[in-house]
VOGUNU-833712 format. One record per residue (C-alpha): residue in one letter; residue number from 1; x, y, z. Coordinates in steps of 0.25 Angstrom, whole numbers, plus 5000, padded with zeros to 4 digits. Layout:
BEGIN
   residu   num     c1     c2     c3
        A   NUM      X      Y      Z
...
This chain:
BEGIN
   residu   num     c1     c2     c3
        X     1   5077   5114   5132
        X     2   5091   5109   5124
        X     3   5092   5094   5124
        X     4   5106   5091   5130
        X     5   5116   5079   5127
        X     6   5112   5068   5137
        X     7   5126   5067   5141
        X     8   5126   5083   5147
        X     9   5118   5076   5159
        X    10   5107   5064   5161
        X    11   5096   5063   5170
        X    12   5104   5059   5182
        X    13   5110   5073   5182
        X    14   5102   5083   5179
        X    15   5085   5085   5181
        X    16   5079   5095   5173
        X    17   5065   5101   5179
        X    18   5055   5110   5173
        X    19   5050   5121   5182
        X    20   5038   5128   5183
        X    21   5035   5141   5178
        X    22   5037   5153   5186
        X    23   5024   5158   5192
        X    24   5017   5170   5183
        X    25   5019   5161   5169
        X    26   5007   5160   5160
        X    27   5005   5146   5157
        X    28   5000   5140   5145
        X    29   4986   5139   5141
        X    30   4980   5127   5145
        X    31   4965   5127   5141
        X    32   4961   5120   5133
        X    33   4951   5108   5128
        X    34   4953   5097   5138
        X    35   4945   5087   5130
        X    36   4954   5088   5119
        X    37   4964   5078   5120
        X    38   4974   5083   5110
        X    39   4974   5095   5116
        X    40   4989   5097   5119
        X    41   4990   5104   5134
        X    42   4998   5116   5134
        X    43   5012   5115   5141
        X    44   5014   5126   5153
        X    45   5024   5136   5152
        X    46   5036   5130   5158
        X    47   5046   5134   5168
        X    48   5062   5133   5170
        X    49   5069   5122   5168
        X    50   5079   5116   5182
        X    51   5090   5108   5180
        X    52   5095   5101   5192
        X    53   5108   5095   5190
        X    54   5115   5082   5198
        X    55   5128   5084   5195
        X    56   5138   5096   5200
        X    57   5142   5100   5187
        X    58   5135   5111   5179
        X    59   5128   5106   5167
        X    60   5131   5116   5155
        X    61   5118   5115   5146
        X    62   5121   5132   5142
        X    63   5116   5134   5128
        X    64   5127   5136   5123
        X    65   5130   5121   5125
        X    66   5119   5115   5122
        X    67   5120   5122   5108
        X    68   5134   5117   5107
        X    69   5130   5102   5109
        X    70   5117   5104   5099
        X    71   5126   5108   5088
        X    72   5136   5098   5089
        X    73   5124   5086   5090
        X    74   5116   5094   5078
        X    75   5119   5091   5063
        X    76   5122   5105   5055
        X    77   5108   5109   5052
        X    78   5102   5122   5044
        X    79   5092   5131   5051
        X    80   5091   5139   5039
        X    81   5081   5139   5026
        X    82   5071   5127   5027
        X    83   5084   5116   5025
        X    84   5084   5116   5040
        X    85   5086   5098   5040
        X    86   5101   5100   5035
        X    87   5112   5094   5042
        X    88   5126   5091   5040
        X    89   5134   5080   5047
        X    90   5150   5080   5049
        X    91   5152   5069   5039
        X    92   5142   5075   5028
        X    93   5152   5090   5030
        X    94   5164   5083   5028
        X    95   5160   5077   5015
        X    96   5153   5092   5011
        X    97   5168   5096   5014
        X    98   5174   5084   5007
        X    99   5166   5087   4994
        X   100   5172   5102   4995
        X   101   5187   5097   4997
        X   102   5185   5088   4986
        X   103   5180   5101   4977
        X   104   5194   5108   4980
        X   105   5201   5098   4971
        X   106   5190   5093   4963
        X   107   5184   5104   4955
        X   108   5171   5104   4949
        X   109   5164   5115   4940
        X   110   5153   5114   4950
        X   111   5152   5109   4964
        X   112   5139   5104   4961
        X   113   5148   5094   4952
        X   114   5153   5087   4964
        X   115   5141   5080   4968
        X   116   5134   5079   4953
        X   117   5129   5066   4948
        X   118   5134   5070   4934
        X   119   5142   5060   4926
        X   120   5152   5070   4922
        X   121   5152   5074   4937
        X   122   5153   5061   4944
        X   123   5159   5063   4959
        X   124   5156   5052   4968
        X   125   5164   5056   4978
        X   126   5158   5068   4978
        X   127   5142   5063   4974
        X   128   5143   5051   4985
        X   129   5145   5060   4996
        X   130   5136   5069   4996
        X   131   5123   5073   4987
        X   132   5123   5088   4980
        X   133   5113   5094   4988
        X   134   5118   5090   5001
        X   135   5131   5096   4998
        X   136   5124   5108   4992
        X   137   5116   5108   5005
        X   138   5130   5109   5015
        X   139   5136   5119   5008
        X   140   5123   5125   5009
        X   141   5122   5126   5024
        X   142   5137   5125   5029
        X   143   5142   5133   5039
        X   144   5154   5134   5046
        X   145   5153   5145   5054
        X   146   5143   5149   5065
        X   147   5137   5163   5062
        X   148   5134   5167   5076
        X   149   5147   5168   5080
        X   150   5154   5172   5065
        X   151   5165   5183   5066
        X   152   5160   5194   5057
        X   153   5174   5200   5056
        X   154   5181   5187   5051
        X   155   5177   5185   5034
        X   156   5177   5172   5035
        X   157   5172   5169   5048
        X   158   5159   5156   5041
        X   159   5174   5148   5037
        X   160   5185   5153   5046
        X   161   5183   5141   5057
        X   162   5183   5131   5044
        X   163   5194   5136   5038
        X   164   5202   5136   5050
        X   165   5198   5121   5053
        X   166   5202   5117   5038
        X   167   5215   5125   5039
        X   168   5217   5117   5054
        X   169   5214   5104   5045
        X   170   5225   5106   5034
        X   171   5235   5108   5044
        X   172   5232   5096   5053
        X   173   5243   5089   5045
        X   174   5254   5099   5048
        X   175   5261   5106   5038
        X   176   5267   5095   5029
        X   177   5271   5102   5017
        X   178   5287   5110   5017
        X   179   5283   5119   5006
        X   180   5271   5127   5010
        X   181   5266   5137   5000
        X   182   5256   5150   5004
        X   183   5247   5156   4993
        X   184   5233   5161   4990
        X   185   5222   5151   4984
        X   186   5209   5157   4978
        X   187   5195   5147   4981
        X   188   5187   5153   4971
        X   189   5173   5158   4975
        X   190   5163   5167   4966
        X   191   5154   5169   4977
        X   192   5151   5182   4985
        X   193   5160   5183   4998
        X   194   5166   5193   5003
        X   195   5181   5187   5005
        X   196   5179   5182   4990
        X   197   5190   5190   4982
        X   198   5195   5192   4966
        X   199   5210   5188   4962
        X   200   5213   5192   4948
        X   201   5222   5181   4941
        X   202   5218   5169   4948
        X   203   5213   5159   4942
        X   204   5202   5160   4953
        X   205   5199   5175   4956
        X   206   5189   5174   4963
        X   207   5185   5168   4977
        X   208   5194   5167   4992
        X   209   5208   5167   4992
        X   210   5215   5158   5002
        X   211   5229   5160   5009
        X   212   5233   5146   5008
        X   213   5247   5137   5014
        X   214   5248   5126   5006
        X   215   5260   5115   5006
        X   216   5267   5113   4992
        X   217   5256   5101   4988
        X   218   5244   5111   4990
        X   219   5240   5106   5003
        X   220   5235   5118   5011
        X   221   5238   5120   5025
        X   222   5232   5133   5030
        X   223   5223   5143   5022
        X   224   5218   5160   5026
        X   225   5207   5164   5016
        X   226   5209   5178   5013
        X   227   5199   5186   5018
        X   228   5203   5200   5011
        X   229   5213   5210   5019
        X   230   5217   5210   5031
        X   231   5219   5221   5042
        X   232   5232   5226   5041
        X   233   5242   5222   5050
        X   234   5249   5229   5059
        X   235   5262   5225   5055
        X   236   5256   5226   5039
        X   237   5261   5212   5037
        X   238   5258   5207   5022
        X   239   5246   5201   5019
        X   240   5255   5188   5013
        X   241   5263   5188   5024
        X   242   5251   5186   5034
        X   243   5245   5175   5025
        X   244   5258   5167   5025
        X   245   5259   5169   5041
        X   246   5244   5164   5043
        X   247   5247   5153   5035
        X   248   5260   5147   5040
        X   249   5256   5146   5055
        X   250   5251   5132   5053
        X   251   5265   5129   5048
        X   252   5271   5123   5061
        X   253   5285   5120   5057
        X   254   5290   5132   5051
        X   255   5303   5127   5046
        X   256   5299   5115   5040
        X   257   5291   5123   5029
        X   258   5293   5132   5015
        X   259   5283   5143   5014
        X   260   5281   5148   4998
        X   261   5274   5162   4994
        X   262   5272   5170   4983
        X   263   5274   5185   4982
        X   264   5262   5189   4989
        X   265   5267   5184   5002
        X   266   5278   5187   5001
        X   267   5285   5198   5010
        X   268   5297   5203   5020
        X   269   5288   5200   5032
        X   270   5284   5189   5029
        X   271   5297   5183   5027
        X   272   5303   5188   5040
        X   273   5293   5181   5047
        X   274   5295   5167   5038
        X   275   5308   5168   5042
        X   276   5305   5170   5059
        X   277   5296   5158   5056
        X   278   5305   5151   5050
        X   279   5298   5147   5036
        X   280   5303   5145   5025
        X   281   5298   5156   5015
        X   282   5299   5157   4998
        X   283   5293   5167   4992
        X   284   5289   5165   4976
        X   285   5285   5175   4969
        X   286   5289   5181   4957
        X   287   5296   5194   4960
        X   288   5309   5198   4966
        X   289   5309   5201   4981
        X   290   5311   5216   4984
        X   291   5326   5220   4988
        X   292   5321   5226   5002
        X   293   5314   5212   5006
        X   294   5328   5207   5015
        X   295   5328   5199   5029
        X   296   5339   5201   5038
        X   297   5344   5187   5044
């Protein structure tokens, strides 16, 4: 039986009593030496289990609760391969993800090097946090989705709901910044992925690229990694021109902003609807616009 919370119900509420068994089951085996001491008597097959209540209200102990609260009091642990003592408190992840943060800005050959004892390598901000094998062991056995309920169709479905809440945390500020500029940022990976993609004359052709909506100081307010093409609209709208559409609907005060693009976003629809929103739009790029492209006032 699940032990429950002690404040679902005390003994003043609720009994629980174990029935006997129904007639016709076989019971244990209970011969054996009684002269034996140590001898350890079988226990008889048990029966149901009754719980009489003393209050009116139905007590919810369903599975499905029971397992909720179990996960919320247990400490993230590992049920694969023999490390099955892991765990990982809230305080312990937000330095694992203060250690990545401090990565972005602070490169390293190596991510090793972060938490060497090495003279030349010397980090304590970095070394008296956390130890090199425990950070080796988080990134190890993190996981941030839950696979029994992962959408197959959606390629990025084990970091969609993080990316979402980090995307919910850069904006939490508002939109502070006038001049907001979109464009694409490459995170460079040579792993094997499947969303992993090749840029000739990048500086870093390989890896994820990220749509990204940044203020003129670089601080980022919303992010879309680009997960290959998409199905085709019905209208045929521009890839560029959904990008920038995406992006923008965390801006609240349209007016109050200056959006800049490049070339590759650039396009007539996506100009008539920055002007029915009321943006702000410049396009720089480095070609002259078409004669066609024209908007009636």
């Amino acid at each position: 039986m699940e032990t429950l919370d002690s404040d679902e119900f005390s003994a003043d509420e609720c009994s629980i009593t174990c029935l006997p068994p129904d007639p016709g089951q076989i019971t244990d085996d209970e011969n054996f030496n009684e002269n034996y001491l140590d001898e350890v008597e079988p226990v008889d097959v048990r029966g149901d289990f009754e719980l009489n209540l003393k209050r009116r209200e139905t007590l919810d102990i369903s599975r499905k609760k029971i397992a909720s609260k179990k996960r919320k009091r247990r400490n993230f642990k590992v049920r694969c391969g023999n490390n099955c003592t892991f765990s990982l408190s809230e305080k312990l992840l937000e330095v694992f993800l203060g250690i990545i943060l401090f990565g972005g800005y602070h490169p390293l050959p190596e991510e090793d090097l972060y938490l060497s004892n090495s003279e030349d390598c010397n980090r304590p901000f970095t070394q008296n946090a956390m130890s090199r094998q425990r950070f080796r062991d988080i990134k190890k056995y993190l996981h941030l989705c839950d696979n029994n309920s992962i959408d197959g169709s959606d390629k990025l479905a084990k970091v969609g709901c993080f990316t979402e809440m980090f995307c919910k945390q850069l904006q939490q500020f508002g939109t502070f910044s006038e001049s907001l500029s979109i464009d694409e940022k490459m995170i460079l990976y040579t792993g094997r992925h499947s969303e992993k993609i090749y840029m000739r004359g990048k500086p870093k052709k390989f890896g994820y690229k990220l749509w990204i909506l940044a203020s003129s100081q670089g601080y980022p307010f919303n992010l879309q990694v680009y997960v290959g093409k998409e199905a085709v609209a019905e209208d045929k709208t521009p890839t560029g021109t959904r990008v920038v559409l995406d992006l923008i609907e965390c801006v609240e005060n349209c007016r109050r902003h200056k959006v800049y693009v490049d070339s590759f976003f650039n396009s007539l629809p996506l100009l008539e609807e920055m002007r029915k929103r009321e943006f702000r739009l410049t396009w720089n790029g480095d070609t002259e616009p078409s004669s066609e492209l024209s908007l009636t006032r």
